[in-house]
N, CA and C atoms as a LAMMPS dump frame, in Angstrom:
ITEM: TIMESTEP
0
ITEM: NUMBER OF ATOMS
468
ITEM: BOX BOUNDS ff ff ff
-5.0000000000000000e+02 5.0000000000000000e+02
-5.0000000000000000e+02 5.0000000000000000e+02
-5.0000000000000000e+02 5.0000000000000000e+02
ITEM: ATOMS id mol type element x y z
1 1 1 N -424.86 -426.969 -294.187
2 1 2 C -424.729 -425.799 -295.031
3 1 3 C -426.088 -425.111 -295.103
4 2 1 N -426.136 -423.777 -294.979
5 2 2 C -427.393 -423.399 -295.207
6 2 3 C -427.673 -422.88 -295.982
7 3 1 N -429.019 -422.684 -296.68
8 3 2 C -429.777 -422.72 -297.449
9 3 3 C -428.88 -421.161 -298.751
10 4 1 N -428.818 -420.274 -297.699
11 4 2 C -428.421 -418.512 -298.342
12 4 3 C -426.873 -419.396 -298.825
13 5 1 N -425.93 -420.066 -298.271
14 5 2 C -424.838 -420.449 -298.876
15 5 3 C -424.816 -421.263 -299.947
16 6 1 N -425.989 -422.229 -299.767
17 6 2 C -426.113 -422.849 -300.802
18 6 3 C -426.495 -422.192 -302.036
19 7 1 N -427.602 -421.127 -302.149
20 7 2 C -428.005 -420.511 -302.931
21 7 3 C -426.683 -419.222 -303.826
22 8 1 N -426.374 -419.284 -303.392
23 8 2 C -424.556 -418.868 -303.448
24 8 3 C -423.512 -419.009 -303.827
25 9 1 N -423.725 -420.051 -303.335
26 9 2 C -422.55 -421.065 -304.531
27 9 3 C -422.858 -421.817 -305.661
28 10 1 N -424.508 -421.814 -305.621
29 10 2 C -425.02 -422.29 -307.092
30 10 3 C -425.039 -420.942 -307.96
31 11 1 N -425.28 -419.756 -307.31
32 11 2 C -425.37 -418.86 -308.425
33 11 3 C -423.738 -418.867 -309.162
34 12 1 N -422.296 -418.63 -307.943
35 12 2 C -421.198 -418.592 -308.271
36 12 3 C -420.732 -419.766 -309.908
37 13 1 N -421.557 -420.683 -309.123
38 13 2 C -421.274 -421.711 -310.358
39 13 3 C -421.837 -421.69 -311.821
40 14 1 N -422.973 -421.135 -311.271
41 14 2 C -423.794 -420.845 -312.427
42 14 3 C -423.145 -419.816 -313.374
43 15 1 N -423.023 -418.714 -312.711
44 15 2 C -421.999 -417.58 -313.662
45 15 3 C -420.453 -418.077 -313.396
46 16 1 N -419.768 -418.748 -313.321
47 16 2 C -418.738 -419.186 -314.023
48 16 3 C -419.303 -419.755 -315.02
49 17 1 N -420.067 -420.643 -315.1
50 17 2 C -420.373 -421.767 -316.492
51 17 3 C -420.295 -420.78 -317.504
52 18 1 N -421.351 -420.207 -317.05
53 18 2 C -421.778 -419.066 -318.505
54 18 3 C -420.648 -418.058 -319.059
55 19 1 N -419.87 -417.706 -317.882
56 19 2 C -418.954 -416.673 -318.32
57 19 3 C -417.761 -417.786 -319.291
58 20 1 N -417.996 -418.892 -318.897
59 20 2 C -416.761 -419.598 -319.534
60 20 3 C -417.582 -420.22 -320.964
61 21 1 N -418.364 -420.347 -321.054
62 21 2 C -419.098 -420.918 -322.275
63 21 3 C -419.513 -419.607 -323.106
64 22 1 N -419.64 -418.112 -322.783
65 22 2 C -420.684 -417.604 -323.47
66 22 3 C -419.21 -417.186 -324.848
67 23 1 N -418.179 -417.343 -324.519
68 23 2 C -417.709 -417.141 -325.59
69 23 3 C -417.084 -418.115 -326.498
70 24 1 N -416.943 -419.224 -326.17
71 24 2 C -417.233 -420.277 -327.108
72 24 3 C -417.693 -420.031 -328.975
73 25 1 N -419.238 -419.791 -328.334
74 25 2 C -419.232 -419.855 -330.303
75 25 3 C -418.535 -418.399 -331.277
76 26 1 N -418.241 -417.415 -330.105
77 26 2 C -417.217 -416.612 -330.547
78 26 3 C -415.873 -416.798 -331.605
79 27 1 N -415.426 -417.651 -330.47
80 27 2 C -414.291 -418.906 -331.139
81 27 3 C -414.743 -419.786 -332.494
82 28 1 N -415.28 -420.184 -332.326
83 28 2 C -415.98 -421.088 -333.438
84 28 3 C -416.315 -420.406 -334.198
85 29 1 N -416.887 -419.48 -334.422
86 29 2 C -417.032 -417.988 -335.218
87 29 3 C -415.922 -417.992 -335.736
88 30 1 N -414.826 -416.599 -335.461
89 30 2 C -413.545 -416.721 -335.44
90 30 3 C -412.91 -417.43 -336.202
91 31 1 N -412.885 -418.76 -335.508
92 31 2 C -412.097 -419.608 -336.789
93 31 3 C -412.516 -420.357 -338.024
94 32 1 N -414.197 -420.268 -338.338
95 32 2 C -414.214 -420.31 -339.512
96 32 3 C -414.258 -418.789 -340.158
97 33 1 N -414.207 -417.835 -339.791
98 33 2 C -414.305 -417.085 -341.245
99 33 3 C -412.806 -416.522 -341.067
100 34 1 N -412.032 -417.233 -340.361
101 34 2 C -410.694 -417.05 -340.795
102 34 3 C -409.942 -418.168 -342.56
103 35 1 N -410.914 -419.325 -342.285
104 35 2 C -411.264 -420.261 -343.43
105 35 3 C -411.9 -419.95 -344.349
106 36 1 N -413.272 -419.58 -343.894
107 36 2 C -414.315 -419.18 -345.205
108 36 3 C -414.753 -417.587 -344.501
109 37 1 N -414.29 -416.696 -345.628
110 37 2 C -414.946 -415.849 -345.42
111 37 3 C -416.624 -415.125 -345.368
112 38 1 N -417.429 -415.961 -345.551
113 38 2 C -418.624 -416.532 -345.372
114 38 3 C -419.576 -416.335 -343.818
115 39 1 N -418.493 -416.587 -342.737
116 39 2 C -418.978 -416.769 -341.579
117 39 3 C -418.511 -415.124 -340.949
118 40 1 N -417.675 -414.628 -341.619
119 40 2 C -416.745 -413.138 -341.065
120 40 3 C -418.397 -412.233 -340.585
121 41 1 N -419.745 -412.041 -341.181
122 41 2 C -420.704 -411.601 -341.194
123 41 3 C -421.651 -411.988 -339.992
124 42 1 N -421.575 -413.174 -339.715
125 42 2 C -421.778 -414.068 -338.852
126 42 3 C -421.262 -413.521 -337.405
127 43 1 N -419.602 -413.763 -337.148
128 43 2 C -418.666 -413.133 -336.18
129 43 3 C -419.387 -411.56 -335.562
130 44 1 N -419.245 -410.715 -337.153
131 44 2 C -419.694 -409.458 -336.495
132 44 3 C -420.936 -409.302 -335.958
133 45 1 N -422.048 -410.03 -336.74
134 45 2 C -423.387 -409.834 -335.969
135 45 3 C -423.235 -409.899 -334.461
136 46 1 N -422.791 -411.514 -334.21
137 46 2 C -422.048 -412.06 -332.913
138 46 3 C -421.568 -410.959 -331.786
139 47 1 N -420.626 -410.237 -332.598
140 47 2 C -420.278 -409.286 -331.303
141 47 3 C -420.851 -408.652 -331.006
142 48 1 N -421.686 -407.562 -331.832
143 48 2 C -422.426 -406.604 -331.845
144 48 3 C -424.001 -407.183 -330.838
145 49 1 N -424.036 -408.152 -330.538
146 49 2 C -425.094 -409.002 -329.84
147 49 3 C -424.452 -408.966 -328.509
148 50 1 N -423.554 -409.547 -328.554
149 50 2 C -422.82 -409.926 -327.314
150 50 3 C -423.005 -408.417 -326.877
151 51 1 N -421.928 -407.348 -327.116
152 51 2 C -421.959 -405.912 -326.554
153 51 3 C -423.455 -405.702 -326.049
154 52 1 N -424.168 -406.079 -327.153
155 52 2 C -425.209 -404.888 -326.64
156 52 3 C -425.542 -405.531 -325.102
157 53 1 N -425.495 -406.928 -325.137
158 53 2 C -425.989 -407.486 -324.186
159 53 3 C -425.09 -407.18 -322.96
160 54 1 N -424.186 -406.975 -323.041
161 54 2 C -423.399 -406.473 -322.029
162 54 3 C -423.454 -405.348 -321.63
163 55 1 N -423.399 -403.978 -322.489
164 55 2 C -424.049 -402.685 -322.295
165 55 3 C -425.118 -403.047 -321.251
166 56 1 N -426.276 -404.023 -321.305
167 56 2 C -427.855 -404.258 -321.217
168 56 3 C -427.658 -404.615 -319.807
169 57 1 N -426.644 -405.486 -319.505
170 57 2 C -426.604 -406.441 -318.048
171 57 3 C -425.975 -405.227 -317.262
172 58 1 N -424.74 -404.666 -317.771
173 58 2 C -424.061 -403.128 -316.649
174 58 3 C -425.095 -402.065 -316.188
175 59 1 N -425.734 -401.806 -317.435
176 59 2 C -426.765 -400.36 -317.013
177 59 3 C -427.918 -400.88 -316.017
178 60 1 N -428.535 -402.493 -316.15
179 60 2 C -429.174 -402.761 -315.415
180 60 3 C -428.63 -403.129 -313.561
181 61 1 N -427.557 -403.842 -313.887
182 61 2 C -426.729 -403.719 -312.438
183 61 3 C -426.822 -402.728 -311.672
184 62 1 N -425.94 -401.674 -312.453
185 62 2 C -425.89 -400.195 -311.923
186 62 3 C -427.257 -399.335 -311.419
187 63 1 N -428.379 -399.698 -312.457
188 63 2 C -429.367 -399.234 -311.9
189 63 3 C -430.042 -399.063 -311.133
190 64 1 N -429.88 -401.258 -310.777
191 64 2 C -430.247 -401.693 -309.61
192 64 3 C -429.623 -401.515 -308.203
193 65 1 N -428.233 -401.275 -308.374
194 65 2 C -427.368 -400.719 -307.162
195 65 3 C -427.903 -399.619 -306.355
196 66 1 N -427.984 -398.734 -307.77
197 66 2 C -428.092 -397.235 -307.271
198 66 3 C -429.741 -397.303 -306.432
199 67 1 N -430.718 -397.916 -307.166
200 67 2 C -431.535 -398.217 -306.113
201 67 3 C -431.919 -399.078 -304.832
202 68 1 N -430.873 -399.918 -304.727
203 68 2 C -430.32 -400.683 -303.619
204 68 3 C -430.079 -399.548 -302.141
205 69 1 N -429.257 -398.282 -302.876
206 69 2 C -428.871 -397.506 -302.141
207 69 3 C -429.652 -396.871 -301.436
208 70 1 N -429.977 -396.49 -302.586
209 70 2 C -431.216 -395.39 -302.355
210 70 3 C -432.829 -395.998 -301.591
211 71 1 N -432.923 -397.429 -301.352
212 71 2 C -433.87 -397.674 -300.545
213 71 3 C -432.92 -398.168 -298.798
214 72 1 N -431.506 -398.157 -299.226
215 72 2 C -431.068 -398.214 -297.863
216 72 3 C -430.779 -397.009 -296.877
217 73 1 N -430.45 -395.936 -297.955
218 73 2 C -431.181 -394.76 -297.306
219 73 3 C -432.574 -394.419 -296.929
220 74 1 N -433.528 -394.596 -297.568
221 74 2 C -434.53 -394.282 -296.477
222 74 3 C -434.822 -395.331 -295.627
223 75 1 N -434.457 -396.769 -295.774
224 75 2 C -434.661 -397.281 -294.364
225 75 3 C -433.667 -397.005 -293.274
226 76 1 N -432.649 -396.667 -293.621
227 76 2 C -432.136 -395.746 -292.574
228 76 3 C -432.085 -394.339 -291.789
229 77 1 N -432.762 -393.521 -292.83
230 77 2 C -433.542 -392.479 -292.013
231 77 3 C -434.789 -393.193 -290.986
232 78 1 N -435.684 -393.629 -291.836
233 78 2 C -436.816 -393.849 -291.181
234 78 3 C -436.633 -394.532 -289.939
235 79 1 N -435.64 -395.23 -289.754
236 79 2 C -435.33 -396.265 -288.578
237 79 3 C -434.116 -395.386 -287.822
238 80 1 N -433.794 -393.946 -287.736
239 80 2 C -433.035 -393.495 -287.341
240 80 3 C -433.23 -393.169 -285.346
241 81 1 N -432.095 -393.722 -284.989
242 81 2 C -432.708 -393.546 -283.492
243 81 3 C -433.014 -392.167 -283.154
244 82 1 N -433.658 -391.496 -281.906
245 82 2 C -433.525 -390.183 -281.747
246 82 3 C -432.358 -389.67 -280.977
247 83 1 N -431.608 -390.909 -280.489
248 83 2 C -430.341 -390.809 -279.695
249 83 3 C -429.259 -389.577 -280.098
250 84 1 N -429.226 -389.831 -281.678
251 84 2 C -427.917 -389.232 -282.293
252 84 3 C -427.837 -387.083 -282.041
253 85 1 N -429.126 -386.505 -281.221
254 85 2 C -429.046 -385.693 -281.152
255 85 3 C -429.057 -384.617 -282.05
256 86 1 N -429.622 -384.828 -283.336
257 86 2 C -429.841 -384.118 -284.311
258 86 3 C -429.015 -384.347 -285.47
259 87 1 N -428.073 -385.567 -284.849
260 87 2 C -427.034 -385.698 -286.451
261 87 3 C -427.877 -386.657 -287.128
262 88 1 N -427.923 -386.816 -288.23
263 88 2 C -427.926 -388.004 -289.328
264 88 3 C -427.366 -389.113 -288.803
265 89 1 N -428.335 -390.524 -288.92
266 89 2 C -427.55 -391.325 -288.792
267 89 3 C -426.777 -392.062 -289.979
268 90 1 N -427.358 -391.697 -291.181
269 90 2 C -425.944 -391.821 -292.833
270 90 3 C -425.557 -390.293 -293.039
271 91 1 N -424.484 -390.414 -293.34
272 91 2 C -423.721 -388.828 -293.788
273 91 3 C -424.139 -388.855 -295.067
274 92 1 N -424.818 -387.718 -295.213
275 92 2 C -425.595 -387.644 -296.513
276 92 3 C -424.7 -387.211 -297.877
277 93 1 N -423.336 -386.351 -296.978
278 93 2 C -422.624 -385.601 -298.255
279 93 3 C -421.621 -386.98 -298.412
280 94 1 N -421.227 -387.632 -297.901
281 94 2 C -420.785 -389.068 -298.11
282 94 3 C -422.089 -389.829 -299.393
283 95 1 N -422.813 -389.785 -299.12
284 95 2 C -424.157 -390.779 -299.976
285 95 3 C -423.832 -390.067 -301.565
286 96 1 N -424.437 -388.55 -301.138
287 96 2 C -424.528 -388.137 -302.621
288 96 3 C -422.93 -388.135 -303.472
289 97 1 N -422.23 -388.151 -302.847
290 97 2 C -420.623 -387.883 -303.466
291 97 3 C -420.838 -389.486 -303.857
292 98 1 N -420.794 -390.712 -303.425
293 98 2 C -420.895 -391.652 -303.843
294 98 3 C -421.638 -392.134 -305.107
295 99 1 N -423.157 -391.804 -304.891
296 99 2 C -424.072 -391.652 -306.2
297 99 3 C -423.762 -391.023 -307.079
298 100 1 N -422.884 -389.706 -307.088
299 100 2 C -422.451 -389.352 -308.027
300 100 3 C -421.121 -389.633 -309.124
301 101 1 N -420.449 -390.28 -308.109
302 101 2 C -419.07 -391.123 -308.32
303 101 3 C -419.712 -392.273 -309.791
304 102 1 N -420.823 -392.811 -309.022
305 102 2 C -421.335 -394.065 -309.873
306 102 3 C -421.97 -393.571 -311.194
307 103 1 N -422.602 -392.765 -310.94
308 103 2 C -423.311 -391.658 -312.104
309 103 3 C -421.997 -391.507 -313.192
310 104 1 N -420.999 -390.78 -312.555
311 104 2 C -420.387 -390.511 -313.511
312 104 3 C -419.58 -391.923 -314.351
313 105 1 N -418.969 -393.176 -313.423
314 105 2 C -418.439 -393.975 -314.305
315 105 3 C -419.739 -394.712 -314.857
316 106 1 N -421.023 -393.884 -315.003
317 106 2 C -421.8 -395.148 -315.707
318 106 3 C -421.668 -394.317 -317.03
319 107 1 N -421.522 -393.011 -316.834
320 107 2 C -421.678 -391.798 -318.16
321 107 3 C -420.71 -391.895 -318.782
322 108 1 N -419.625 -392.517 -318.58
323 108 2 C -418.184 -392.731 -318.967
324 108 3 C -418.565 -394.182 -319.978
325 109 1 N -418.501 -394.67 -319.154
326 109 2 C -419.495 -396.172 -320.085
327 109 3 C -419.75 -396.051 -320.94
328 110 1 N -420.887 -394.969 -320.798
329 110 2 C -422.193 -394.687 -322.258
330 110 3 C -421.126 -394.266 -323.288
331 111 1 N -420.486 -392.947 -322.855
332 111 2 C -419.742 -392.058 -323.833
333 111 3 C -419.027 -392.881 -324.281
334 112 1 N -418.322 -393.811 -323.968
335 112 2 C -416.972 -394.265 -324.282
336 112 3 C -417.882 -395.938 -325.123
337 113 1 N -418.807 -396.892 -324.474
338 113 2 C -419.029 -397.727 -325.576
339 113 3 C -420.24 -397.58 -326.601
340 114 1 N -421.209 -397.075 -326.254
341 114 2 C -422.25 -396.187 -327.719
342 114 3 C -421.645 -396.032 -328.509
343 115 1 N -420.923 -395.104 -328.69
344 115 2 C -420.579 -394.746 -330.21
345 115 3 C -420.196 -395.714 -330.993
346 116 1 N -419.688 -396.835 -330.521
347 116 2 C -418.592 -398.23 -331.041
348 116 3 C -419.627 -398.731 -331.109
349 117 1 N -420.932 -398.85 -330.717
350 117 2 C -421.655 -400.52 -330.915
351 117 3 C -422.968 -399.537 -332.092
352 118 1 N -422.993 -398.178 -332.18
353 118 2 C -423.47 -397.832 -333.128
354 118 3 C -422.701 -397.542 -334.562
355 119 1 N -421.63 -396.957 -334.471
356 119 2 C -420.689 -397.572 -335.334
357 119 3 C -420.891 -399.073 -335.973
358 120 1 N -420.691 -400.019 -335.18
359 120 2 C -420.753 -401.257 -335.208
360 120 3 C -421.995 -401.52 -335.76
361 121 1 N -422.804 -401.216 -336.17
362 121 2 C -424.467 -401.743 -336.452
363 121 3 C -424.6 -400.894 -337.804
364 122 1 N -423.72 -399.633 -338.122
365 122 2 C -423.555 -398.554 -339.326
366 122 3 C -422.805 -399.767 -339.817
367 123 1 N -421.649 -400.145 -339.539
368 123 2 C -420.945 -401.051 -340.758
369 123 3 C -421.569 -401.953 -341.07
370 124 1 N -422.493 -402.805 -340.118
371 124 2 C -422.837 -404.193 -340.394
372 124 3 C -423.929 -403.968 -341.59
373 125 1 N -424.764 -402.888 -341.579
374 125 2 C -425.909 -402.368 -342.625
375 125 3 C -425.227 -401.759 -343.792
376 126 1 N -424.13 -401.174 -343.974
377 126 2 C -423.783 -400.058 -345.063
378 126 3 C -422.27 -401.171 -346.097
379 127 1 N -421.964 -401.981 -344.888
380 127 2 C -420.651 -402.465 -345.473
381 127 3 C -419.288 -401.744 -345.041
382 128 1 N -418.44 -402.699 -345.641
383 128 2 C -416.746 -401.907 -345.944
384 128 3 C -416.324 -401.203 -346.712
385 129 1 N -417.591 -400.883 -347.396
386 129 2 C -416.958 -399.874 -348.79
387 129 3 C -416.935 -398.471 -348.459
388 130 1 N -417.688 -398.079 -347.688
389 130 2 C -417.222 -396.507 -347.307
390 130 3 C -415.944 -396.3 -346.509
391 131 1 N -415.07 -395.359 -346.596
392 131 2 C -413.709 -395.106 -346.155
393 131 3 C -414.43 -394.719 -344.72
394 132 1 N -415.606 -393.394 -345.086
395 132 2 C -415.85 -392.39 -343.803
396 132 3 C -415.991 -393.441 -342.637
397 133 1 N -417.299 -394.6 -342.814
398 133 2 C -417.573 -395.246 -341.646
399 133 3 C -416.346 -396.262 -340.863
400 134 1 N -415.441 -397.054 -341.666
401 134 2 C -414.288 -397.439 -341.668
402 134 3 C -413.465 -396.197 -340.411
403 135 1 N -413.388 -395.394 -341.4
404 135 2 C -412.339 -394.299 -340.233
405 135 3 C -413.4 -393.874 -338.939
406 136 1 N -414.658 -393.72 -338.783
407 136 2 C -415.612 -393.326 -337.892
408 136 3 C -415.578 -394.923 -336.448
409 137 1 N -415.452 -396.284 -337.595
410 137 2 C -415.181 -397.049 -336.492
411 137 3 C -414.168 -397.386 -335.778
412 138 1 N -412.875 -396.73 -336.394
413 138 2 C -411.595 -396.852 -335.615
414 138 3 C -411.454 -395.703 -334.768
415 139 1 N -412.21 -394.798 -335.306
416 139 2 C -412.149 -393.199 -334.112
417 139 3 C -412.839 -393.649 -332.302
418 140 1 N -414.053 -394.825 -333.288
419 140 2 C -414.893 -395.404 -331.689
420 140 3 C -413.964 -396.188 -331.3
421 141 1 N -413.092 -396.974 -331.969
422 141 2 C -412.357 -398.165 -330.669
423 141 3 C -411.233 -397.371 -330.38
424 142 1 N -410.679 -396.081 -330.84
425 142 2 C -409.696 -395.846 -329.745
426 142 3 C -410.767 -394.801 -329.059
427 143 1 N -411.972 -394.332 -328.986
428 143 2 C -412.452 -394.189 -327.73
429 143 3 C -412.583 -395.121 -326.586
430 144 1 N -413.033 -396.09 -327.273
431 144 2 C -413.366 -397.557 -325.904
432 144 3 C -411.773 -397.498 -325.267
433 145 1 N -411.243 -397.258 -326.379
434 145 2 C -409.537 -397.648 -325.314
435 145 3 C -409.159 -396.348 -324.714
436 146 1 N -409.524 -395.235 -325.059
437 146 2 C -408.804 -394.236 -323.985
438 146 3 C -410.138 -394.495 -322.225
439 147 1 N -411.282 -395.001 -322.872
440 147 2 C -412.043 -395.103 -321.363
441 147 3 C -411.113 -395.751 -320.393
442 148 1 N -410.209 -397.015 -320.737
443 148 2 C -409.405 -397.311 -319.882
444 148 3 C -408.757 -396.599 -318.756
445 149 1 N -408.085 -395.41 -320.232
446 149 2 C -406.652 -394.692 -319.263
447 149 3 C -407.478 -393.946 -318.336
448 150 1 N -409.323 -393.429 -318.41
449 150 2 C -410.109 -392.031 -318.121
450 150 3 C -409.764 -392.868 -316.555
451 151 1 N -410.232 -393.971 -316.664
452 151 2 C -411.083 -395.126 -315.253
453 151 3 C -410.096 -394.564 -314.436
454 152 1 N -409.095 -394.541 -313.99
455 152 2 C -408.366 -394.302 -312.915
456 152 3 C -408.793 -392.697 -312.203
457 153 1 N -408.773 -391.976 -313.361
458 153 2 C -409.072 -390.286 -312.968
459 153 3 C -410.722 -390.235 -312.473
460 154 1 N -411.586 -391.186 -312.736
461 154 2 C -412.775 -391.067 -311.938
462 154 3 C -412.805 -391.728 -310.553
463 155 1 N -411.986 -392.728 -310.76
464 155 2 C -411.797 -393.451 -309.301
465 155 3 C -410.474 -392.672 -308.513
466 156 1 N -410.356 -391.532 -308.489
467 156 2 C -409.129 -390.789 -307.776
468 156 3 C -409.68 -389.844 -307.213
């Protein structure tokens, strides 16, 4: 086995573990302040951690993609044979339509989970006693849920 496979299947393993453990104390959360309402404060901090951290890991992915790209374009200009007779050897209106594809479902992202994890950080500081923020955080989760139905119309 070599070395790049090996390195590969330890990462694979590695992010299963985590993806299967990181929500764990979620659960454990969860079901005590379904018992003691005590821990319910606890839970929300919890998510509002988790999100952000997830927000934190996508925008950095994406970031890193988009510059993945963007240095495989210029090593592909720069290494372009002179064979091709004046064409490009990457189709450039192919590249930018792509970058922009990604641009936009990352802006979709923002729009659609921001408002919910700032919401989310307004309740955790102000409480349940205001009606406005209450109705302001259910206005954000059926935003997060119409991003669903948007996802198809950006990928079409």
């Amino acid at each position: 086995m070599s070395q790049q496979t090996l390195m590969t299947s330890r990462r694979r393993c590695l992010t299963s573990t985590v993806l299967l453990l990181l929500p764990s104390p979620l659960a454990v959360l969860r079901f005590l302040s379904t018992t003691n309402k005590t821990y319910e404060e606890g839970l929300n901090i919890s998510l509002v951690g988790l999100t952000s951290v997830c927000i934190l890991i996508t925008s950095v992915a994406y970031f890193n993609f988009l510059r993945i790209i963007r240095r495989h374009q210029q090593h592909v200009q720069a290494n372009a044979p002179s064979k091709n007779f004046g064409q490009p050897a990457i189709n450039l209106a192919k590249y930018k339509k792509s970058v922009f594809t990604i641009l936009y479902i990352l802006a979709l992202f923002y729009f659609c989970f921001l408002p919910l994890e700032i919401a989310a950080v307004v309740y955790l500081r102000v409480g349940s006693d205001s009606q406005a923020i209450l109705a302001s955080l259910y206005a954000c989760l059926g935003l997060l849920f119409l991003s669903s139905s948007l996802n198809p119309f950006l990928y079409l």
